[in-house]
N, CA, C and O atoms as CSV, one atom per row, in Angstrom:
chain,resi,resn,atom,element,x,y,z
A,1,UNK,N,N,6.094,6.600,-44.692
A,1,UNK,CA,C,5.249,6.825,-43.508
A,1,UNK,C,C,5.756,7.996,-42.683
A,1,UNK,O,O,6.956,8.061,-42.414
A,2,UNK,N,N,4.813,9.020,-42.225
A,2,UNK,CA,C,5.263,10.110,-41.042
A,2,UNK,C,C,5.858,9.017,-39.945
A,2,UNK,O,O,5.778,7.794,-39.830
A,3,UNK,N,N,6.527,10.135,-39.158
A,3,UNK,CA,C,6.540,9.644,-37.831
A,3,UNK,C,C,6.059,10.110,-37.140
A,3,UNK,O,O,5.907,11.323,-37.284
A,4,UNK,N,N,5.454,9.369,-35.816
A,4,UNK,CA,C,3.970,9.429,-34.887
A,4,UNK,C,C,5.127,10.248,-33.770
A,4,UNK,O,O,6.306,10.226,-33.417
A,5,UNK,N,N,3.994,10.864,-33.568
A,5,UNK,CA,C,4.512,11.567,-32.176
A,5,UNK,C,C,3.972,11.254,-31.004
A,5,UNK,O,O,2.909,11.809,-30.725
A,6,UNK,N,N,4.747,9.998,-29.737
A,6,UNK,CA,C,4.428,9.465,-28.714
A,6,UNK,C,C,4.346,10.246,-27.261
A,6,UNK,O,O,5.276,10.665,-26.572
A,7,UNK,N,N,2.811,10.308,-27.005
A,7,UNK,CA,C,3.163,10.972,-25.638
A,7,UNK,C,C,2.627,10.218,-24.669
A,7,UNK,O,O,1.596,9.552,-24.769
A,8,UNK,N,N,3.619,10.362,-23.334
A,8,UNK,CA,C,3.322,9.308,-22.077
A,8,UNK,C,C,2.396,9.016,-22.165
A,8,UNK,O,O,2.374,7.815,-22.433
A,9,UNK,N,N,0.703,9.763,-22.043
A,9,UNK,CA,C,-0.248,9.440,-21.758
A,9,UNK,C,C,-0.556,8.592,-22.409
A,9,UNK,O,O,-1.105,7.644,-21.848
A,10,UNK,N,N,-0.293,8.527,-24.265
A,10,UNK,CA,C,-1.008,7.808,-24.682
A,10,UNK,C,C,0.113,6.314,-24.578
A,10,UNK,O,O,-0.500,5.284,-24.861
A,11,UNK,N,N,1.432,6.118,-24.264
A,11,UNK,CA,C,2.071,5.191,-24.576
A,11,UNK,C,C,1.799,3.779,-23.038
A,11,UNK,O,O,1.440,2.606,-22.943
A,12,UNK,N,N,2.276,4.953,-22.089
A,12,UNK,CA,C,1.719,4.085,-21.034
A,12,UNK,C,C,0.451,2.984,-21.130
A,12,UNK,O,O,0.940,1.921,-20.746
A,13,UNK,N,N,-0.040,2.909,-21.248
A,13,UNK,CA,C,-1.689,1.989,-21.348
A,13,UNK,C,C,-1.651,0.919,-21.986
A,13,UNK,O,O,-2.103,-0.169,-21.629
A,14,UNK,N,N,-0.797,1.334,-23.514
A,14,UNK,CA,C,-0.979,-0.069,-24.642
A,14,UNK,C,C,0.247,-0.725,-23.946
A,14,UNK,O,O,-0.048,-1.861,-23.573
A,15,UNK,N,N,1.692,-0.333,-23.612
A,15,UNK,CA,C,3.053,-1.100,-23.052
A,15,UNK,C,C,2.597,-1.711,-21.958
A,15,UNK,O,O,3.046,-2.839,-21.755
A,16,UNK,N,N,1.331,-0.994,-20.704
A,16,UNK,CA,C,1.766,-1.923,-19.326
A,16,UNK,C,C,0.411,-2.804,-19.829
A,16,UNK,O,O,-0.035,-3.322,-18.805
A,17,UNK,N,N,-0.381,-3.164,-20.926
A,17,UNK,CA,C,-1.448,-3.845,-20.736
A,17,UNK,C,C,-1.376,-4.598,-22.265
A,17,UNK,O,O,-2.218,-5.381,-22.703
A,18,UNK,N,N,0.149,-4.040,-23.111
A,18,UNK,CA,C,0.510,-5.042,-23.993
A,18,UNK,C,C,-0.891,-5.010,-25.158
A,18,UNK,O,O,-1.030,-6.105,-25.703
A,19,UNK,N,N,-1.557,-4.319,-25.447
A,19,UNK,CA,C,-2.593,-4.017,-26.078
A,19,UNK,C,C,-2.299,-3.240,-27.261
A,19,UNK,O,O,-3.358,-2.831,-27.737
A,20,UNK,N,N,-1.497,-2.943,-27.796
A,20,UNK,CA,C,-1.033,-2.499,-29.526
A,20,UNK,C,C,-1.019,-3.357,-30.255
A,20,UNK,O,O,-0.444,-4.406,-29.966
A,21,UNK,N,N,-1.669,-3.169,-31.468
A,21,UNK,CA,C,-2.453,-4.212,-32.774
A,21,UNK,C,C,-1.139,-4.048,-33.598
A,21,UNK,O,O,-0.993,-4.861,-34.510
A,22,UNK,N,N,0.126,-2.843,-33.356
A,22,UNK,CA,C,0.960,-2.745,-34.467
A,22,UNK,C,C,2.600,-2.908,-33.537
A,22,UNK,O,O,3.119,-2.065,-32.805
A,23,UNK,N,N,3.058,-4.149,-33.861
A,23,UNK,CA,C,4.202,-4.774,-32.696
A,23,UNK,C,C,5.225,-3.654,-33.056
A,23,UNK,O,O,6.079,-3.641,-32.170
A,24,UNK,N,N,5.463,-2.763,-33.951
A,24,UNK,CA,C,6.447,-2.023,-34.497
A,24,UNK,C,C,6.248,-0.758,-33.361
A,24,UNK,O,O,7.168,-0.382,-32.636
A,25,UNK,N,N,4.665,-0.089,-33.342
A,25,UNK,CA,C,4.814,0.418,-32.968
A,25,UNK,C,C,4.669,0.413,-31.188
A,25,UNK,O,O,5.011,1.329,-30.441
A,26,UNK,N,N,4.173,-0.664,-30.870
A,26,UNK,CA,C,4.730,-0.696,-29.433
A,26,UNK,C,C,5.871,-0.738,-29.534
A,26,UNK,O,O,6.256,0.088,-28.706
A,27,UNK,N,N,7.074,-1.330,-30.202
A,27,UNK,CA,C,8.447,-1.427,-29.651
A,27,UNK,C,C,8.933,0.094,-29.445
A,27,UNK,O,O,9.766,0.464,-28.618
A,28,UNK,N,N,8.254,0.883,-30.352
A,28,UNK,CA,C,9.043,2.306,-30.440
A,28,UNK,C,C,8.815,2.959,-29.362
A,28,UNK,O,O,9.609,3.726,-28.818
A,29,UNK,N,N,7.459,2.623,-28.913
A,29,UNK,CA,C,7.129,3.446,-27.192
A,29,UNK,C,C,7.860,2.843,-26.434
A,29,UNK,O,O,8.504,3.517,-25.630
A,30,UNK,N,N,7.985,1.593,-26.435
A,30,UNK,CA,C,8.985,1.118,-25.360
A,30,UNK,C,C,10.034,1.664,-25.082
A,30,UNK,O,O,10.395,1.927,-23.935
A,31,UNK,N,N,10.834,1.970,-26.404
A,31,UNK,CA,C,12.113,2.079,-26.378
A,31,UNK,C,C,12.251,3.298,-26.234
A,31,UNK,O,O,13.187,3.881,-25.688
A,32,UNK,N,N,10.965,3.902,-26.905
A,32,UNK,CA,C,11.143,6.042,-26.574
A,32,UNK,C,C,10.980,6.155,-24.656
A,32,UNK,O,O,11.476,7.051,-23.972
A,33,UNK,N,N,10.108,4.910,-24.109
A,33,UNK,CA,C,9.667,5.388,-22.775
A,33,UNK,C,C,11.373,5.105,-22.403
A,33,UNK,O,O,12.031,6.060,-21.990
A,34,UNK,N,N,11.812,4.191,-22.520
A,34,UNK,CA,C,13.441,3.656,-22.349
A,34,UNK,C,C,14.333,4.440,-22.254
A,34,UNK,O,O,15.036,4.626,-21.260
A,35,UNK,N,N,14.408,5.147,-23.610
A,35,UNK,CA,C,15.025,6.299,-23.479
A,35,UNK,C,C,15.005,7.505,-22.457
A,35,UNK,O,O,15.918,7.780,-21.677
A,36,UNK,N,N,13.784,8.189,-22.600
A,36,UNK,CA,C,13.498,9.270,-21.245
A,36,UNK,C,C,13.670,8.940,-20.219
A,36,UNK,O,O,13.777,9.862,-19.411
A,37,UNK,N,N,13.779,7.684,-19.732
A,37,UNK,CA,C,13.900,7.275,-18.409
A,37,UNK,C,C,15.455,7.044,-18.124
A,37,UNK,O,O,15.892,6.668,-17.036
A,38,UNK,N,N,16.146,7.291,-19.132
A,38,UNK,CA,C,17.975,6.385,-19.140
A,38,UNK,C,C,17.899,8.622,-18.631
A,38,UNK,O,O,18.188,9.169,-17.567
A,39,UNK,N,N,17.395,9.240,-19.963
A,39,UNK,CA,C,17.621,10.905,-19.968
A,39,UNK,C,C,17.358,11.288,-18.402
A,39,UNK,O,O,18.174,12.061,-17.899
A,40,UNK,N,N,16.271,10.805,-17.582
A,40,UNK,CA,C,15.996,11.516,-16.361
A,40,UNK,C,C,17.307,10.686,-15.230
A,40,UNK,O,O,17.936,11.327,-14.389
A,41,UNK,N,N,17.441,9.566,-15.412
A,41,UNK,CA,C,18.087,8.963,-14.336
A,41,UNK,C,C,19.383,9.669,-14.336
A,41,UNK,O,O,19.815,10.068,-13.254
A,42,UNK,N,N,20.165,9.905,-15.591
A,42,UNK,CA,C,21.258,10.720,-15.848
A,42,UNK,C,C,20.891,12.121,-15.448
A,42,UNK,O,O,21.898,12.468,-14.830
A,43,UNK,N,N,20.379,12.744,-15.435
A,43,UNK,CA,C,20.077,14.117,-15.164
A,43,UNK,C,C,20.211,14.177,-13.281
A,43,UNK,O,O,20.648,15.052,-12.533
A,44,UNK,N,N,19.609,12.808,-13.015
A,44,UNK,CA,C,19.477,12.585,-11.387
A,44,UNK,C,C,20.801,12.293,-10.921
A,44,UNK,O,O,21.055,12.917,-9.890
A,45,UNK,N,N,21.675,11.602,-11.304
A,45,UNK,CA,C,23.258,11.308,-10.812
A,45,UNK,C,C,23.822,12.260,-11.135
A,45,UNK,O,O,24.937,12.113,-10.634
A,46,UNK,N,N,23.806,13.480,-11.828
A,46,UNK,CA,C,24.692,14.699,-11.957
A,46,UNK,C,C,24.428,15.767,-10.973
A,46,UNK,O,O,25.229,16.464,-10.350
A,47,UNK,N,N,22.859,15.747,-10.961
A,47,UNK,CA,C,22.360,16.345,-9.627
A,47,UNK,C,C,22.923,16.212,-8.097
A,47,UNK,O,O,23.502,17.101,-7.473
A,48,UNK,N,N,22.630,14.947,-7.658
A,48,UNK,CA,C,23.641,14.315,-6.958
A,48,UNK,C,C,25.151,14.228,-6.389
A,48,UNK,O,O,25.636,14.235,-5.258
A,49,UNK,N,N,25.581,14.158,-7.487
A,49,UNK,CA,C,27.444,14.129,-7.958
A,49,UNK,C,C,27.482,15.383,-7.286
A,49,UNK,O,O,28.036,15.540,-6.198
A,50,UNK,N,N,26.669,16.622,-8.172
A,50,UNK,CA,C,27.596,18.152,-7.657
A,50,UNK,C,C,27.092,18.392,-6.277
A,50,UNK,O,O,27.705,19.187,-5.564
A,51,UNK,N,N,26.069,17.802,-5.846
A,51,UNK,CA,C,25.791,18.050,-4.397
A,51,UNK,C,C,26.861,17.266,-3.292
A,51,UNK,O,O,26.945,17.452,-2.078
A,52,UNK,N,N,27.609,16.367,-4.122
A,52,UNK,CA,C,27.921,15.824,-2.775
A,52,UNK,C,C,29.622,16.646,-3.033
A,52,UNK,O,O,30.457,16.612,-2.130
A,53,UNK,N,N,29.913,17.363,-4.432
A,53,UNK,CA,C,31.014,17.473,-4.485
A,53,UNK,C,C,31.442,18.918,-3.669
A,53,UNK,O,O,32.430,19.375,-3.094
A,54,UNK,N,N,29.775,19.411,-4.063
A,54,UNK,CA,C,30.117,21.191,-2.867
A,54,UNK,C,C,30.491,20.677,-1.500
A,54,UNK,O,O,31.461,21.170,-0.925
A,55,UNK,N,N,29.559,19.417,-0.774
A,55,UNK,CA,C,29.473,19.283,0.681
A,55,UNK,C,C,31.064,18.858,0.510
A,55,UNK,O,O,31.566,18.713,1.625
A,56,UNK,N,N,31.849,18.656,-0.392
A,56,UNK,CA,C,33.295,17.723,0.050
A,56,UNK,C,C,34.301,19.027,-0.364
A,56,UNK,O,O,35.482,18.957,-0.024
A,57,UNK,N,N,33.894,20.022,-0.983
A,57,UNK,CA,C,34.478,21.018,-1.013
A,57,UNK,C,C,34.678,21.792,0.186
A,57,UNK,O,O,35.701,22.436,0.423
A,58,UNK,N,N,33.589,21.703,0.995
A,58,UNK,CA,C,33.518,22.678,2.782
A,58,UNK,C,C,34.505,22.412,3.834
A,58,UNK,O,O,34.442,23.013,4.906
């Protein structure tokens, strides 16, 4: 089998309304939406971190 290429638009809808006929492939949106969201939150605490480390540098 290819692998499907998941994008928000289409993943959002079947996960918050639980509406995918194929349980495999809801788990994979789940876990791909899972992922990007672990990728942005990390991206947000480094952001953070160096901001507070310049203000403690002054």
């Amino acid at each position: 089998m290819a692998p499907r290429v998941y994008r928000e638009a289409d993943m959002v809808p079947s996960i918050h309304l639980g509406a995918s006929a194929d349980p495999d492939e809801f788990a994979a949106a789940e876990l791909l939406l899972a992922w990007t969201g672990r990728l942005s939150c990390r991206a947000g605490r480094r952001r953070r971190g160096e901001r507070l480390r310049r203000r403690s540098l002054r």
